[in-house]
N, C-alpha and C positions, 0 to 999 in steps of 0.2 A: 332690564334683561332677566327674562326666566331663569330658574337652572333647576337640573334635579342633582338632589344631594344623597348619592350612591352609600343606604345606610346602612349598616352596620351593627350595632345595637354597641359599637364600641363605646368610648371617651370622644376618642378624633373624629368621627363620622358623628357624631353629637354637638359636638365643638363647634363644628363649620355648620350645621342647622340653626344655630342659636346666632354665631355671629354674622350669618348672613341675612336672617331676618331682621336682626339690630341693625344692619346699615341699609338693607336693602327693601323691609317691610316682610310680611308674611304671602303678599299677593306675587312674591318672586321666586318665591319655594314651593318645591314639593318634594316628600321623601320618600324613596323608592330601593325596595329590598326584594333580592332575589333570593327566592323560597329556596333551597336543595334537600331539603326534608330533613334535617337534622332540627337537632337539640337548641343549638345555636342558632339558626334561623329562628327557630319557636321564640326565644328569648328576645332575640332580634326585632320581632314583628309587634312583642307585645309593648317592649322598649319606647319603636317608633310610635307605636299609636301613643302612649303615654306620651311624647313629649311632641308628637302633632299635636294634641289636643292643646297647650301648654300653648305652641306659636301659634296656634292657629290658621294651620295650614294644612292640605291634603297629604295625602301620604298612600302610597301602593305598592302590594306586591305582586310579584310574578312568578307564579312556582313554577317550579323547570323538574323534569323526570331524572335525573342523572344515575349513570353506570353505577353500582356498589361501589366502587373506588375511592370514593369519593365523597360517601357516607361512613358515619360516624363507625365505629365496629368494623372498619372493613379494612382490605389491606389496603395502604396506600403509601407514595413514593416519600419519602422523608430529604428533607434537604438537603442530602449527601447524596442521592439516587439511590438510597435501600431500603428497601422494601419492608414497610414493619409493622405489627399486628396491634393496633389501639381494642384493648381491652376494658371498655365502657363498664363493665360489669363488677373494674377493679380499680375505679377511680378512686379509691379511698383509702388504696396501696399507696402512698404518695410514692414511695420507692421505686416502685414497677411504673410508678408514673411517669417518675425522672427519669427514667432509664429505656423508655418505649417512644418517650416527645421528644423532638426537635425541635428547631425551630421552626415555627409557625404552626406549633401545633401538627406535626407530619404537612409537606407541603404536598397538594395534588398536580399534579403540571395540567397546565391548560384550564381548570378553572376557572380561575380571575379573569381570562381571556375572555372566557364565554359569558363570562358576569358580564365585561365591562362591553361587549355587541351589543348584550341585550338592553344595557342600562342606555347605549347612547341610539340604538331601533325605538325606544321610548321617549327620549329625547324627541328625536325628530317627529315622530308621532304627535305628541304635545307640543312641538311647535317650541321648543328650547334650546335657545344657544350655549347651555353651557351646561358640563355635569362637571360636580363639584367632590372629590373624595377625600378622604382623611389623612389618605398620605403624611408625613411629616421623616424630619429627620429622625431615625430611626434611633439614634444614643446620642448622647452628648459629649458636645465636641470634646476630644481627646482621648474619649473614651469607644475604640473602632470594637470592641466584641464586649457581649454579657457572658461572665465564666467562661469565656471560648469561642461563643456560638459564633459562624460566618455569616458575610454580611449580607444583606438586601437580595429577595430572588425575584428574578424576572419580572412577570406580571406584579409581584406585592409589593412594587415600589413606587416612588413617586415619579422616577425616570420616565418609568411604563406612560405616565401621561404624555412624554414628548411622543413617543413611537407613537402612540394612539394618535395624536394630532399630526403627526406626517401622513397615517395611512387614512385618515378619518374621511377624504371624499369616494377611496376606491372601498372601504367598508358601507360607507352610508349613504352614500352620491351628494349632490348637491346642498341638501340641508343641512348635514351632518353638523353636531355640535362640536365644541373645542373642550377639551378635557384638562381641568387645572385642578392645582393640590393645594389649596392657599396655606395650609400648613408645611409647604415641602424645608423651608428653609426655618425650622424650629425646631425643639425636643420637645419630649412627653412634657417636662417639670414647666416647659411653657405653656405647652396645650395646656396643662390642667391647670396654670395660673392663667387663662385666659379665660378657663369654663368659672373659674371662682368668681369671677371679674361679673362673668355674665347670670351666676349666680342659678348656675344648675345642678342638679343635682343628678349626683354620681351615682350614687344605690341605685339608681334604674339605670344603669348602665354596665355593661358586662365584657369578659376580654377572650372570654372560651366556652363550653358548653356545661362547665362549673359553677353556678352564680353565687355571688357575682366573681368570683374571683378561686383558682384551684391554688396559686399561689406558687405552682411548679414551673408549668411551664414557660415559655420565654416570654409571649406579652402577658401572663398576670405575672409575672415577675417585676419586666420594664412598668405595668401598670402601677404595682404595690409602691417599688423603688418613687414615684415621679408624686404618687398621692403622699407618700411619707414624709418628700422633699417639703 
C-alpha cells in the first residue's frame, strides 16, 4: 500500500518516513511538502531531499501562492484569536519572542486545511491510499499544558485525521485516500526514542523557521524538553 508522508521538515513527519520504509520498503513512500514560501518550508524542503536520499525514495513539493497572512512577518491569528505582529527581523530578541509566539508558532486558521486537500488531490493523483502525518500526542500523559499553553487547535491535530476521513469522498470522490497519524497515540520523548531506534539523525531536522531549534517557542521547546529526555 503506497502512502505519501505529509512532510514537515519536523522530528514527527521524519519519524513516520523512516519507520514506514523500515516496515513497508522505500517503493511505498513518497515525501511530499507544501511550499508556502516561508523560511520553514525552505528548511523543510532541504530537510526532505536529505533524508529522501537517505531512504531512497521520491519526494515532492507543491508551492502554493498564499495571502500575506500567513507568511512569516505578517500579521496572523494567534491561538487565542489575536491578532499579533511576528517580527522576523527580531528573532534574536528571545524576549519579544516569547511574548509575540503562541502556540504553534501564531496559528493561521485554515491552512493546515488547505495543506491537508492538497496533500490528499496528490494522493489520488499518484494513485495512493493513504497519507501518513506526524501528528502525535501532543504532551505527556498527565501533563495537559506547557507553562500554560491550551490544548490541540483544529486542523494541527491528530483528530483532524478523523474529520478528513469522514469527509474524504465528498472532498476527493471515489479515490480518495484515508488519512492516519501512526503516531497519534504517543509523546514526543517516544517519537524521538523511536527516531534513535531507527537511528536518524535529528540535526537535519527542524521545529520552526529558527534552525534548528529557537528554543522559545512552544514546539522547540516540547522538541528541546523530549531530545533532553
Amino acid at each position: 500500500m503506497k502512502s505519501i508522508i505529509a512532510y514537515s521538515g519536523g522530528i514527527d513527519s521524519t519519524v513516520v518516513a523512516y519507520d514506514t520504509v523500515d516496515s513497508e520498503g522505500p517503493e511505498a513512500v513518497e515525501l511530499a511538502h507544501i511550499d508556502i514560501g516561508s523560511k520553514t518550508s525552505t528548511l523543510a524542503i532541504e530537510a526532505m531531499k536529505y533524508h529522501a536520499d537517505i531512504l531512497g525514495v521520491p519526494w515532492t513539493v507543491i508551492p502554493i501562492a498564499l495571502p500575506s497572512v500567513v507568511t512569516a512577518g505578517c500579521r496572523v491569528f494567534s491561538s487565542k484569536g489575536e491578532v499579533g505582529k511576528r517580527a522576523v527581523n527580531s528573532l534574536d530578541d528571545k524576549s519579544l519572542l516569547k511574548k509575540e509566539l503562541t502556540l504553534w508558532n501564531d496559528y493561521a486558521p485554515g491552512l493546515y486545511t488547505i495543506i491537508w486537500v492538497l496533500l490528499g488531490a496528490l494522493a489520488v493523483r499518484r494513485g495512493c491510499q493513504r497519507v501518513l502525518t506526524g501528528f502525535h500526542r501532543q504532551r505527556p500523559e498527565g501533563k495537559q499544558t506547557l507553562e500554560g499553553l491550551s490544548e490541540d487547535i483544529m486542523d494541527t491535530c491528530a483528530d483532524f485525521t478523523d474529520y478528513l476521513n469522514g469527509q474524504r469522498i465528498a472532498i476527493w470522490g471515489a479515490k480518495a485516500p484515508m488519512f492516519y497519524a501512526p503516531l497519534r497515540d504517543i509523546d514526543k520523548r517516544d517519537v524521538v526514542a523511536l527516531g534513535k531506534n531507527l537511528e536518524i539523525n535529528f540535526d537535519m531536522t527542524h521545529s520552526c523557521d529558527i534552525y534548528p531549534s529557537c528554543g522559545v517557542c512552544y514546539e522547540c521547546r516540547l522538541r528541546e524538553e523530549a531530545l533532553d529526555g
